[in-house]
mmCIF file as Biopython writes it, N, C-alpha, C and O atoms, coordinates in Angstrom:
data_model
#
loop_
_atom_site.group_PDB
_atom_site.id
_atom_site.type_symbol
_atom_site.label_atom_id
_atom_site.label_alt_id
_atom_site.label_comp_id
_atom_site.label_asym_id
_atom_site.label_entity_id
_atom_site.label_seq_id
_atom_site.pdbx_PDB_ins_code
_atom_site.Cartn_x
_atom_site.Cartn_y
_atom_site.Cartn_z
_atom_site.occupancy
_atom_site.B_iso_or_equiv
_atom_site.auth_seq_id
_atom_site.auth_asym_id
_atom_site.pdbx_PDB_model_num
ATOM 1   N N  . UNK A ? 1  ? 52.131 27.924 35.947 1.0 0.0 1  A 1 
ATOM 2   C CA . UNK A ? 1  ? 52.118 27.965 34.507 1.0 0.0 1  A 1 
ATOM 3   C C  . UNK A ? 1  ? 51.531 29.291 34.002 1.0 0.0 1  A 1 
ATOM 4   O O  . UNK A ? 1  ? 52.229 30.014 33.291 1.0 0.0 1  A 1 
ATOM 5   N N  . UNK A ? 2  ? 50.325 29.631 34.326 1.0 0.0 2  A 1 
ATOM 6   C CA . UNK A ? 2  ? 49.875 31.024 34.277 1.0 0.0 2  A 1 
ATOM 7   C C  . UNK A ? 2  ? 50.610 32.191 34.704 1.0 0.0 2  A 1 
ATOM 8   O O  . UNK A ? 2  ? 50.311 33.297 34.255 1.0 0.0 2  A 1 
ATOM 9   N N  . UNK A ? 3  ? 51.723 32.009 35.689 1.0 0.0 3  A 1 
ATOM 10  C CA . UNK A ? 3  ? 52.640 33.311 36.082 1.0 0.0 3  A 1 
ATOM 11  C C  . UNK A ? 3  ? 53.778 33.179 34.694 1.0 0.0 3  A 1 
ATOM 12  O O  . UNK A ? 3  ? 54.356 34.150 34.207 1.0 0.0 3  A 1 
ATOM 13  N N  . UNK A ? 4  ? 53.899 31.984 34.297 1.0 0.0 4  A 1 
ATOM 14  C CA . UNK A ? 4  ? 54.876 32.170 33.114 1.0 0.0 4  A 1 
ATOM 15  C C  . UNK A ? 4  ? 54.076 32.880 31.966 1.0 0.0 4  A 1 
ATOM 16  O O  . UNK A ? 4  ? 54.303 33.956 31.413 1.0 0.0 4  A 1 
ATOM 17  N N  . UNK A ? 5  ? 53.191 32.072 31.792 1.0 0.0 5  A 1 
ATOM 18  C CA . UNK A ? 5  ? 52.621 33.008 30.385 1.0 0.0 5  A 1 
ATOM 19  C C  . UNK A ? 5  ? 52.932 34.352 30.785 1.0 0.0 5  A 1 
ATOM 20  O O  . UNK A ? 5  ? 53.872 34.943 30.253 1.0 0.0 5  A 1 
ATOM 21  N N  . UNK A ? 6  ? 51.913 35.125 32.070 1.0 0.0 6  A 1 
ATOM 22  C CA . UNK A ? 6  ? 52.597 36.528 32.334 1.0 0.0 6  A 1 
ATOM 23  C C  . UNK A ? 6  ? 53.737 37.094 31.695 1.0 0.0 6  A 1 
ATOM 24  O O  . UNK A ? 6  ? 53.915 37.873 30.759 1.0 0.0 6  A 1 
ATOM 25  N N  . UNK A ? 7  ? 54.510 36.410 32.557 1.0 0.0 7  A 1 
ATOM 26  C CA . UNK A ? 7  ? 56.382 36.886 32.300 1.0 0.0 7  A 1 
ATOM 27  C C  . UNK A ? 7  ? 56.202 37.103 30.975 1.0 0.0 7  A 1 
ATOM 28  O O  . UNK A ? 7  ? 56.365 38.258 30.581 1.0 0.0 7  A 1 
ATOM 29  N N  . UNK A ? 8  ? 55.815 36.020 29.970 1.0 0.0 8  A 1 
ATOM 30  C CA . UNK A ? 8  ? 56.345 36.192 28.575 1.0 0.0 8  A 1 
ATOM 31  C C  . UNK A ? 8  ? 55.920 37.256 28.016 1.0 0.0 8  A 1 
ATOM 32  O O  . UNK A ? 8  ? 56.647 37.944 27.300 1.0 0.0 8  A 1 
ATOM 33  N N  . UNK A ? 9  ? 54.535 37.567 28.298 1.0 0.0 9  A 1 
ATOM 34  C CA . UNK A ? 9  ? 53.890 38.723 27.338 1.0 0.0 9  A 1 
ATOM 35  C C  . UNK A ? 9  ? 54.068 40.009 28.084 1.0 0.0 9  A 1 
ATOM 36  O O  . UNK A ? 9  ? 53.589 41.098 27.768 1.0 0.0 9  A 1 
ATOM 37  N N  . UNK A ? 10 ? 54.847 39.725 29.153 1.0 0.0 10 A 1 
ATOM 38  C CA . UNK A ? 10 ? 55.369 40.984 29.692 1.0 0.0 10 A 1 
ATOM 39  C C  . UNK A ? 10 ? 56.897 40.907 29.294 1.0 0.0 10 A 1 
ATOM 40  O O  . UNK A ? 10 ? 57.387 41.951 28.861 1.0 0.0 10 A 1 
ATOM 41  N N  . UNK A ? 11 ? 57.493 40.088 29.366 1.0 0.0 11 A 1 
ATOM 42  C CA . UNK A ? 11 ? 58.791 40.627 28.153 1.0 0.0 11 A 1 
ATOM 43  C C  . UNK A ? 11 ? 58.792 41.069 26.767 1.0 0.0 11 A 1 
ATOM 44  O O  . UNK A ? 11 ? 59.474 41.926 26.203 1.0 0.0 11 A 1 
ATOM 45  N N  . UNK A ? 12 ? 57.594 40.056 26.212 1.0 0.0 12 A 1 
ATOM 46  C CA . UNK A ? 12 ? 57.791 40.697 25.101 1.0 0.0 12 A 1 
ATOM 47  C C  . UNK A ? 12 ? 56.762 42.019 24.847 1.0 0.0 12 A 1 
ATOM 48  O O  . UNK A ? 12 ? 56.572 42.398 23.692 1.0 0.0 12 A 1 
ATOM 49  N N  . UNK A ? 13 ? 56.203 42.601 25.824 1.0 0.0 13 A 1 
ATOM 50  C CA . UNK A ? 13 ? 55.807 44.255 25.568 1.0 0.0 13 A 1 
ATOM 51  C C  . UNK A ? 13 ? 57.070 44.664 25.963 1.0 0.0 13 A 1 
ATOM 52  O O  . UNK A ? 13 ? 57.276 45.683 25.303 1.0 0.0 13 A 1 
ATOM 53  N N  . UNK A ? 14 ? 58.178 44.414 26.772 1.0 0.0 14 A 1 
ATOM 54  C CA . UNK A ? 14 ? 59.168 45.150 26.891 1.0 0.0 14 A 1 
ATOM 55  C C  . UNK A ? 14 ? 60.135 45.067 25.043 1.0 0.0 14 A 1 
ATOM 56  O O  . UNK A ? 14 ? 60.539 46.085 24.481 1.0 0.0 14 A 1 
ATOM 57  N N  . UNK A ? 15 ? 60.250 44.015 24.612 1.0 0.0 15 A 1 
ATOM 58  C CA . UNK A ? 15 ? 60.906 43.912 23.159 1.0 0.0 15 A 1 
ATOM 59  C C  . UNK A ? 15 ? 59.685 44.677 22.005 1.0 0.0 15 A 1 
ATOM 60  O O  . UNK A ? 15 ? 59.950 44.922 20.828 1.0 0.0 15 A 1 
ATOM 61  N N  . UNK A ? 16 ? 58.810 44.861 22.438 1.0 0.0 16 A 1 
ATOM 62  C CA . UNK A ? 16 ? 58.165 45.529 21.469 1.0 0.0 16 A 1 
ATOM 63  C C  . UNK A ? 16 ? 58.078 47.248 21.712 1.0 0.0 16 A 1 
ATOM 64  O O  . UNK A ? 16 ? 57.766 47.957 20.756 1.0 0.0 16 A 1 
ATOM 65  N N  . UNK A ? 17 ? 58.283 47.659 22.628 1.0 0.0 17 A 1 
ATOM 66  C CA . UNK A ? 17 ? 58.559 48.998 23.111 1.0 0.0 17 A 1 
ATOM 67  C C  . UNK A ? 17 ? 59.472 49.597 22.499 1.0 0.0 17 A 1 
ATOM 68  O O  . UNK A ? 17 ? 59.445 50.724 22.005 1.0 0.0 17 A 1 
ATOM 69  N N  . UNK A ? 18 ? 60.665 48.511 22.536 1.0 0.0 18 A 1 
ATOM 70  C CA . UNK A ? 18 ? 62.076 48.645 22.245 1.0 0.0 18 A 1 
ATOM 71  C C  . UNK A ? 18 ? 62.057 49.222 21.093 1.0 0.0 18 A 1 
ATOM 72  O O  . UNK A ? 18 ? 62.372 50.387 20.851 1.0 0.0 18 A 1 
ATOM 73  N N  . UNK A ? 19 ? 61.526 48.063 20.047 1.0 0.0 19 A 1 
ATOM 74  C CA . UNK A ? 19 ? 61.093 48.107 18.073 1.0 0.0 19 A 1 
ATOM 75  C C  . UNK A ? 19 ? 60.851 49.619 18.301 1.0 0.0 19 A 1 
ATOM 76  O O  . UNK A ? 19 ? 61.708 50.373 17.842 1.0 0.0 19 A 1 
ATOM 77  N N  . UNK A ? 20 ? 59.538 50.288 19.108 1.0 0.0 20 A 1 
ATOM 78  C CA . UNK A ? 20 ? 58.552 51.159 18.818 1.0 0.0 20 A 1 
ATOM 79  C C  . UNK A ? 20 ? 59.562 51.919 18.441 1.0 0.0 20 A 1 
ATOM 80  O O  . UNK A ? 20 ? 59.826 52.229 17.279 1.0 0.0 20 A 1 
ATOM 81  N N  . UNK A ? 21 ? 60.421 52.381 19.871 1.0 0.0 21 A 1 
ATOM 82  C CA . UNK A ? 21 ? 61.480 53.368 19.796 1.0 0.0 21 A 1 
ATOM 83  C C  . UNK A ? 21 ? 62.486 53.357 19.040 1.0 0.0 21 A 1 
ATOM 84  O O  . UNK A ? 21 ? 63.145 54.394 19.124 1.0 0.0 21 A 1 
ATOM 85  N N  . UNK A ? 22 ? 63.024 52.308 18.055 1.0 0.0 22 A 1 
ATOM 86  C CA . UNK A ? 22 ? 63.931 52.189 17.106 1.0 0.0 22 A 1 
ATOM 87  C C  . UNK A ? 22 ? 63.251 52.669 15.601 1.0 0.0 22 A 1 
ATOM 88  O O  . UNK A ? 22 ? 63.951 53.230 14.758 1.0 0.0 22 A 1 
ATOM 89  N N  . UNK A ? 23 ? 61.574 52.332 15.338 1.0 0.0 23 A 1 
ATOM 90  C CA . UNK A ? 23 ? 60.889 52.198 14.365 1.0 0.0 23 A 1 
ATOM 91  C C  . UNK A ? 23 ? 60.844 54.127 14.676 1.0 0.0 23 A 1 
ATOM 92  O O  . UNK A ? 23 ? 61.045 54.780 13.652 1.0 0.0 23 A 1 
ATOM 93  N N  . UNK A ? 24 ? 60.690 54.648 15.495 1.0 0.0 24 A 1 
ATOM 94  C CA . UNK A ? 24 ? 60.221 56.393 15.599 1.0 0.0 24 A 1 
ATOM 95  C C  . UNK A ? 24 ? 61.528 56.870 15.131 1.0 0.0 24 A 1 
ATOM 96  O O  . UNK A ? 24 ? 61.416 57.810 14.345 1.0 0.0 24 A 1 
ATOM 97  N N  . UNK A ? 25 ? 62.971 56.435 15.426 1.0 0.0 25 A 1 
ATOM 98  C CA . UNK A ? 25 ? 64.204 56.976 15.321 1.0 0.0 25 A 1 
ATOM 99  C C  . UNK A ? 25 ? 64.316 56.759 13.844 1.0 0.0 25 A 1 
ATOM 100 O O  . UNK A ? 25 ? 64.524 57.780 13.189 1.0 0.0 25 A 1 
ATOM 101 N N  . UNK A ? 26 ? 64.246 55.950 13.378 1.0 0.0 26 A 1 
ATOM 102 C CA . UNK A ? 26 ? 64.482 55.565 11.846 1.0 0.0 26 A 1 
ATOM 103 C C  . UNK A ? 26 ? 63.370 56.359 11.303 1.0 0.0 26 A 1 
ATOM 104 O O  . UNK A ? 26 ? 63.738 56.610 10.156 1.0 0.0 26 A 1 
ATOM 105 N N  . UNK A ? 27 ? 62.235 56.886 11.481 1.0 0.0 27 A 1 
ATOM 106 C CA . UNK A ? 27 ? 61.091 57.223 11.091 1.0 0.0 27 A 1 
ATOM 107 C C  . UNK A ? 27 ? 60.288 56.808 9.912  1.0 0.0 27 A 1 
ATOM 108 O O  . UNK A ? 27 ? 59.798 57.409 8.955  1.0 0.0 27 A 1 
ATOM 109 N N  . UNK A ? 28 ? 60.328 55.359 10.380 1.0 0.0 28 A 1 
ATOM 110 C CA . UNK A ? 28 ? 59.539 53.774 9.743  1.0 0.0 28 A 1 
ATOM 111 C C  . UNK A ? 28 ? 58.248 54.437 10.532 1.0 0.0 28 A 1 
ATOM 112 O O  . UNK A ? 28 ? 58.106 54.198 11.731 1.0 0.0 28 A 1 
ATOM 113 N N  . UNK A ? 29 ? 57.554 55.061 10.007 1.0 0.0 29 A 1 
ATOM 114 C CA . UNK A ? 29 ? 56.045 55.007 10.539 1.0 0.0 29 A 1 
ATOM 115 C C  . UNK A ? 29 ? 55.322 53.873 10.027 1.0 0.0 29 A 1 
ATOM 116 O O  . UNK A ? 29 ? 54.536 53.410 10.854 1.0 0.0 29 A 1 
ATOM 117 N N  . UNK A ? 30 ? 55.345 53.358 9.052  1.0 0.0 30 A 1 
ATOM 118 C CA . UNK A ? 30 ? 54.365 52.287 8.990  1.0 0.0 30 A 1 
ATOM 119 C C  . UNK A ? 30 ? 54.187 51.065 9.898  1.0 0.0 30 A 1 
ATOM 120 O O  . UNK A ? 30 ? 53.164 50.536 10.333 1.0 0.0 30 A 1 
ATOM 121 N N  . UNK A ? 31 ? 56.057 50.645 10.122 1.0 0.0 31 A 1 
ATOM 122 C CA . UNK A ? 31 ? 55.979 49.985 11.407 1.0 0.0 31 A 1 
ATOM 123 C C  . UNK A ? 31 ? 55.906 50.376 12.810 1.0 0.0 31 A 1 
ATOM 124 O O  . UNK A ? 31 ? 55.881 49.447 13.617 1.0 0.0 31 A 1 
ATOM 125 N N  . UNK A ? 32 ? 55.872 51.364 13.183 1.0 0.0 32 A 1 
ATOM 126 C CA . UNK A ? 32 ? 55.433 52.159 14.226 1.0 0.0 32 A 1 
ATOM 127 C C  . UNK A ? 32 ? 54.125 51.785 13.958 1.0 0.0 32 A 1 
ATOM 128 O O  . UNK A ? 32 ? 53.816 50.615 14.187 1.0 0.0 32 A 1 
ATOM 129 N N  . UNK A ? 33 ? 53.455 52.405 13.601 1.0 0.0 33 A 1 
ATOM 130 C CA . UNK A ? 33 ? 51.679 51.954 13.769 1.0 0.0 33 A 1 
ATOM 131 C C  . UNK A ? 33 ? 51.315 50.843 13.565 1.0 0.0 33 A 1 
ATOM 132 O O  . UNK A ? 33 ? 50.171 50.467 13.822 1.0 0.0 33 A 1 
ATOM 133 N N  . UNK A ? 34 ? 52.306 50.034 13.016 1.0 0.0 34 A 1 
ATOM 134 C CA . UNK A ? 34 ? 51.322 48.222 13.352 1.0 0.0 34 A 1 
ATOM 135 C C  . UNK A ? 34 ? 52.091 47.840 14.363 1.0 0.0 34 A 1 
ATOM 136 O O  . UNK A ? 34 ? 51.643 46.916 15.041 1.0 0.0 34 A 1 
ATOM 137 N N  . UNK A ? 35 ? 53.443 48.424 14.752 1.0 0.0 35 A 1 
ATOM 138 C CA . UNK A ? 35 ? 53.795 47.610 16.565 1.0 0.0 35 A 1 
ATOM 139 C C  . UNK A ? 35 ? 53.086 47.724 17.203 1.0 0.0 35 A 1 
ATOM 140 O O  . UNK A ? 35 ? 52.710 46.778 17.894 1.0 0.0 35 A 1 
ATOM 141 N N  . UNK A ? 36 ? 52.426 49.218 17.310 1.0 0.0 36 A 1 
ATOM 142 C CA . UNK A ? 36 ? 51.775 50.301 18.331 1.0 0.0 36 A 1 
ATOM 143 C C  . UNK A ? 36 ? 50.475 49.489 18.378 1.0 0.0 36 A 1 
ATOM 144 O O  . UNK A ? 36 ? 50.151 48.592 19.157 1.0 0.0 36 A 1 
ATOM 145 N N  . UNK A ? 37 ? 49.824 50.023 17.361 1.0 0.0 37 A 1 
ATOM 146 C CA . UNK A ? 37 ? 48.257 49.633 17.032 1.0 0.0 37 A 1 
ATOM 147 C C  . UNK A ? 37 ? 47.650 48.260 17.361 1.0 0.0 37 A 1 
ATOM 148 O O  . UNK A ? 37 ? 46.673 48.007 18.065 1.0 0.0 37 A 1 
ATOM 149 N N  . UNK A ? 38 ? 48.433 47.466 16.707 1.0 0.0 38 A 1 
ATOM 150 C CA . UNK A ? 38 ? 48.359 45.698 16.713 1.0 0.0 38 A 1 
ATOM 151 C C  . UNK A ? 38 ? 48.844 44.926 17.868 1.0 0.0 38 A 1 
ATOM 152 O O  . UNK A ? 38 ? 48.274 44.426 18.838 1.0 0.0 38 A 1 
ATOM 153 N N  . UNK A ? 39 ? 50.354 44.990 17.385 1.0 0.0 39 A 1 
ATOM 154 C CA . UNK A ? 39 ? 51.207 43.980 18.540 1.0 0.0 39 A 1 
ATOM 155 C C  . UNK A ? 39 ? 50.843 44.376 19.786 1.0 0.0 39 A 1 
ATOM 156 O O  . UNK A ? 39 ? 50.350 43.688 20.679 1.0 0.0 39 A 1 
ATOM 157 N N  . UNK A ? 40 ? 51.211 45.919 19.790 1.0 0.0 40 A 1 
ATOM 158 C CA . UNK A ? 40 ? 51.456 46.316 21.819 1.0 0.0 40 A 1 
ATOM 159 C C  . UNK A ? 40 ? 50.058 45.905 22.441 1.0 0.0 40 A 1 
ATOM 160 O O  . UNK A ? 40 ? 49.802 45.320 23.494 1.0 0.0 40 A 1 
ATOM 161 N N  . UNK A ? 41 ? 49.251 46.395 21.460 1.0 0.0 41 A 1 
ATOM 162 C CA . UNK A ? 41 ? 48.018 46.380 22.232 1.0 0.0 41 A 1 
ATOM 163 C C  . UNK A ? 41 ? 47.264 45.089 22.516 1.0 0.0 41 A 1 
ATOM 164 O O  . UNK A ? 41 ? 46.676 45.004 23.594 1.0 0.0 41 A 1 
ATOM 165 N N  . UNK A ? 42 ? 47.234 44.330 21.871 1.0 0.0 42 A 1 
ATOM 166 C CA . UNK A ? 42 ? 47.086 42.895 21.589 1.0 0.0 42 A 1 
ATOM 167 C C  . UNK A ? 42 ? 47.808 42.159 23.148 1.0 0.0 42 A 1 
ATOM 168 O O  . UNK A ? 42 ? 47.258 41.589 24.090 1.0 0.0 42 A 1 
ATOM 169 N N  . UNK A ? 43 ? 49.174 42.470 22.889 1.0 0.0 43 A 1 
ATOM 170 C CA . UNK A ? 43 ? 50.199 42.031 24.214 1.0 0.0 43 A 1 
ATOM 171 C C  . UNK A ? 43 ? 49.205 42.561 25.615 1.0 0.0 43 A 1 
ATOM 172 O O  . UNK A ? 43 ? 48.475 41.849 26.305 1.0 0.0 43 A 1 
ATOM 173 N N  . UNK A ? 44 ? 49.380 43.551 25.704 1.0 0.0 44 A 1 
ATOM 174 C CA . UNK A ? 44 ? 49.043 44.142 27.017 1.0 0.0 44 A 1 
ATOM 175 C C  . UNK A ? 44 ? 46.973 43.764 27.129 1.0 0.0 44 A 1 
ATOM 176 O O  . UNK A ? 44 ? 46.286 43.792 28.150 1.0 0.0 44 A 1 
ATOM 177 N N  . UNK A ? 45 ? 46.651 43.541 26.105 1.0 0.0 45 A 1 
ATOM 178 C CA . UNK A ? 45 ? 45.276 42.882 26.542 1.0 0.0 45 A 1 
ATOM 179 C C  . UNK A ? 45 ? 45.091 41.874 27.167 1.0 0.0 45 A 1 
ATOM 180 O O  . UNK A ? 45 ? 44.218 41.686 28.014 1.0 0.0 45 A 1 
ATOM 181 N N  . UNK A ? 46 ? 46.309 40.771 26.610 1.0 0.0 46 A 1 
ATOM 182 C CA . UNK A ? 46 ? 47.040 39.886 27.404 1.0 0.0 46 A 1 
ATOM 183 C C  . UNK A ? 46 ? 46.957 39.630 28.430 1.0 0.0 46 A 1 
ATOM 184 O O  . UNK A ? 46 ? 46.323 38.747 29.008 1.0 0.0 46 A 1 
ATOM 185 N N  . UNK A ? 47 ? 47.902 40.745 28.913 1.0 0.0 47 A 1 
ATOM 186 C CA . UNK A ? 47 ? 48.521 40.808 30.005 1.0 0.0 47 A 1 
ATOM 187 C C  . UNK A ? 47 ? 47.537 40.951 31.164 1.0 0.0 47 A 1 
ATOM 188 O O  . UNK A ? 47 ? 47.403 40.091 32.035 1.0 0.0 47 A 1 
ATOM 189 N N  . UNK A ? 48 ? 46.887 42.049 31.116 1.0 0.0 48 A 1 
ATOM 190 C CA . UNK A ? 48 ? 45.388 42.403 31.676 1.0 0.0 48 A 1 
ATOM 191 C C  . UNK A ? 48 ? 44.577 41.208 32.039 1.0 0.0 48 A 1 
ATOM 192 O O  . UNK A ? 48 ? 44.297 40.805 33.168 1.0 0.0 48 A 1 
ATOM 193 N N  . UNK A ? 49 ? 44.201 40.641 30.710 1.0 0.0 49 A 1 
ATOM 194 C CA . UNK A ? 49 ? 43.516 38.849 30.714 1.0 0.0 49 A 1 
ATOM 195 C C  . UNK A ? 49 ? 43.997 38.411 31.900 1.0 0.0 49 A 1 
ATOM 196 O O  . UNK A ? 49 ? 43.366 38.637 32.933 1.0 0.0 49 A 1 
ATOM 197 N N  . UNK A ? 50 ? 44.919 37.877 31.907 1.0 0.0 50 A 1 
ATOM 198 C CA . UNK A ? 50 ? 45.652 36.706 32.296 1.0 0.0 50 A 1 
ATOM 199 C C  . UNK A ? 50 ? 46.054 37.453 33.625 1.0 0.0 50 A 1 
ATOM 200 O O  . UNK A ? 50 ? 45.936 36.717 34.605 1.0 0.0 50 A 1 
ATOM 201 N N  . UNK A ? 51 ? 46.396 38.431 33.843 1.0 0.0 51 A 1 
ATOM 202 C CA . UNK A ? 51 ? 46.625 39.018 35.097 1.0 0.0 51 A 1 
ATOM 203 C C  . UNK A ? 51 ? 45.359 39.063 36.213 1.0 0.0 51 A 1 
ATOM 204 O O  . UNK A ? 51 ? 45.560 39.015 37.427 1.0 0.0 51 A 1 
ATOM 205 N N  . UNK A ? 52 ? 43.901 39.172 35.546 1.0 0.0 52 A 1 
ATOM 206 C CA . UNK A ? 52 ? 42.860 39.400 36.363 1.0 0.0 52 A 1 
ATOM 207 C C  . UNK A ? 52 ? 42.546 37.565 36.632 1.0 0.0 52 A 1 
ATOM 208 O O  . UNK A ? 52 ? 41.693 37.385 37.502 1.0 0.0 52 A 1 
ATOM 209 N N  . UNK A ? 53 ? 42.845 36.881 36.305 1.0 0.0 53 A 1 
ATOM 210 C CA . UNK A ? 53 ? 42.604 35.136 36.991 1.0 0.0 53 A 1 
ATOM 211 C C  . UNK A ? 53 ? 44.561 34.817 37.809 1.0 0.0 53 A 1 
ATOM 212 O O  . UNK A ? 53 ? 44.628 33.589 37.863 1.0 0.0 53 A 1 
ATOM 213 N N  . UNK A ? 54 ? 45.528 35.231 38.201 1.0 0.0 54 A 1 
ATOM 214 C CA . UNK A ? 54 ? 46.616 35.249 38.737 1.0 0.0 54 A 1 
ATOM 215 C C  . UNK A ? 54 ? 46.130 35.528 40.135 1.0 0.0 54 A 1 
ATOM 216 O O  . UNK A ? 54 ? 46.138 36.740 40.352 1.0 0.0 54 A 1 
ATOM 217 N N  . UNK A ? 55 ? 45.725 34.835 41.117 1.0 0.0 55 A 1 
ATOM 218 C CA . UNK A ? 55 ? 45.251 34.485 42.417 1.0 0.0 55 A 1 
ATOM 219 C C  . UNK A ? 55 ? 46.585 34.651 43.824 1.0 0.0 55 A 1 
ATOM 220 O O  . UNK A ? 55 ? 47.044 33.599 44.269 1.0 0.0 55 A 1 
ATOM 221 N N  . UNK A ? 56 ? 47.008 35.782 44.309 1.0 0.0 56 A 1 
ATOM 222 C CA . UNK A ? 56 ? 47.886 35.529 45.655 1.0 0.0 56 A 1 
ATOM 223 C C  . UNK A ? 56 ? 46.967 34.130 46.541 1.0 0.0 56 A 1 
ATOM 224 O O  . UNK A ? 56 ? 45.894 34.273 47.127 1.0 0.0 56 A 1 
ATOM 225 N N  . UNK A ? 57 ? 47.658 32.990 46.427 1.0 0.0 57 A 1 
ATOM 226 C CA . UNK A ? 57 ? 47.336 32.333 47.671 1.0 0.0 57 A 1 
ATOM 227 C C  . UNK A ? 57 ? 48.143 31.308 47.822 1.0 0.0 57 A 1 
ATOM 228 O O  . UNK A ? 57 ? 48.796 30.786 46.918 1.0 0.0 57 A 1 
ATOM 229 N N  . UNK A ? 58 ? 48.114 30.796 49.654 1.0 0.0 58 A 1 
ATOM 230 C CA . UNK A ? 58 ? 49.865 30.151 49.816 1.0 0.0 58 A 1 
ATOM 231 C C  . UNK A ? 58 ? 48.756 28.662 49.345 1.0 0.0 58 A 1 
ATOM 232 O O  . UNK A ? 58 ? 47.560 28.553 49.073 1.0 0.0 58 A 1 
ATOM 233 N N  . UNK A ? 59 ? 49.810 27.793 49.432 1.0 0.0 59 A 1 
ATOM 234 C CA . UNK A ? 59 ? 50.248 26.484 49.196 1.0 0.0 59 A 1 
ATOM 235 C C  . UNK A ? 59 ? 49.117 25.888 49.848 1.0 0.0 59 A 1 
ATOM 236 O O  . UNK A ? 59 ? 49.078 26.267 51.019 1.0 0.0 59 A 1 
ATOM 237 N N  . UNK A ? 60 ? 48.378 25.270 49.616 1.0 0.0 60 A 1 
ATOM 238 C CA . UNK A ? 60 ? 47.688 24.180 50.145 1.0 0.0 60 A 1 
ATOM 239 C C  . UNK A ? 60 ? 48.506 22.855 50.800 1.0 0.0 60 A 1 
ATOM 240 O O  . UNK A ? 60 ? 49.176 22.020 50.193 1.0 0.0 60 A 1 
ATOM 241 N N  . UNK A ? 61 ? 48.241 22.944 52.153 1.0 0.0 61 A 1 
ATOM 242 C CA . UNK A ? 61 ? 49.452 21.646 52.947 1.0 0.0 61 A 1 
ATOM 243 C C  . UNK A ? 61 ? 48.158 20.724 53.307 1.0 0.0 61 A 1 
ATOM 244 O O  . UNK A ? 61 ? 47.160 21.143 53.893 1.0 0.0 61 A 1 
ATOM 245 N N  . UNK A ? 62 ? 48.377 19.261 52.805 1.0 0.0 62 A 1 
ATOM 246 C CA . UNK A ? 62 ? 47.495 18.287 53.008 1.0 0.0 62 A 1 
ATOM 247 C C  . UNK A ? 62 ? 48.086 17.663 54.739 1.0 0.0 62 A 1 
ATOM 248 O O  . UNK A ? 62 ? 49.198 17.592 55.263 1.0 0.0 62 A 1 
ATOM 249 N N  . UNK A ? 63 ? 46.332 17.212 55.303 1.0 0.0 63 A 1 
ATOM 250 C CA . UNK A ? 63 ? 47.100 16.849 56.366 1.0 0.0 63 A 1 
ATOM 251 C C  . UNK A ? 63 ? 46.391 15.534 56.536 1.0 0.0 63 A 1 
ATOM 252 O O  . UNK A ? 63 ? 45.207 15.475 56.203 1.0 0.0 63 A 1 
ATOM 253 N N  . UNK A ? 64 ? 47.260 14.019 57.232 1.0 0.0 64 A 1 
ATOM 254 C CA . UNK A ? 64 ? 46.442 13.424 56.827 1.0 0.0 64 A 1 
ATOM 255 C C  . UNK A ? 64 ? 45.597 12.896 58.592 1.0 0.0 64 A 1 
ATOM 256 O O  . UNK A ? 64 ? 46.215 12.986 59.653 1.0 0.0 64 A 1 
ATOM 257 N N  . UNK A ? 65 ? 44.412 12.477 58.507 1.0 0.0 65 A 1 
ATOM 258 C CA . UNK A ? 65 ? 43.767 11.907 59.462 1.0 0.0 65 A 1 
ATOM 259 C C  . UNK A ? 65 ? 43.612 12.764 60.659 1.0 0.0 65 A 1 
ATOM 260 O O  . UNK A ? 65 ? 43.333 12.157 61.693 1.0 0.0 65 A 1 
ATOM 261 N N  . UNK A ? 66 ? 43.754 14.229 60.742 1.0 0.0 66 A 1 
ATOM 262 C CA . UNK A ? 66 ? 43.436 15.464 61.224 1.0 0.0 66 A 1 
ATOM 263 C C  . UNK A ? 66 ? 42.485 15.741 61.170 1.0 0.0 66 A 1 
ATOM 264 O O  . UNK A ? 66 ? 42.204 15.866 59.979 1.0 0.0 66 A 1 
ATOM 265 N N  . UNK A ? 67 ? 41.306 16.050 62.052 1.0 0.0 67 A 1 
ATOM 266 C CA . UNK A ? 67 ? 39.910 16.363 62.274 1.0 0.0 67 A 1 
ATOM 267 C C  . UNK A ? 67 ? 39.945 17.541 62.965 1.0 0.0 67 A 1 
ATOM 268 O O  . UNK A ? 67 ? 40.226 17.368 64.151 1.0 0.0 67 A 1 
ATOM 269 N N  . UNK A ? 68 ? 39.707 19.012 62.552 1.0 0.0 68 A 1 
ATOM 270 C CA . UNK A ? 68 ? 39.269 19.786 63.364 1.0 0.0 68 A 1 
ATOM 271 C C  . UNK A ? 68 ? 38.680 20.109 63.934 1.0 0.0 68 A 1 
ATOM 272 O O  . UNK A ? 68 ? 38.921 21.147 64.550 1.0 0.0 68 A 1 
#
């Protein structure tokens, strides 16, 4: 469940990148600096968050009546 959240706020810094570069071409600065400023950064704090508790480890296999 936690690798999904990931994904999401890592797609959507990819759809907000996108805006940035459409908002600079049109030269909408105002929305340029609240994608930039607000959204992106907000996202990728996120991402950071939630990335530093995302644990590599395999599968826990139950075994039953096994004594080592």
């Amino acid at each position: 469940m936690i690798d999904r959240l990931l994904e999401a706020h890592e797609a959507t810094i990819l759809r907000i990148r996108e805006a940035i570069e459409r908002t600079e071409k049109i030269g909408d600065a105002g929305s340029n600096d609240l994608l930039m400023g607000d959204v992106l950064r907000r996202h990728e704090l996120q991402v950071w968050f939630i990335a530093e508790h995302v644990v590599e480890m395999p599968p826990v296999v139950a075994t039953r009546g096994r004594r080592g």
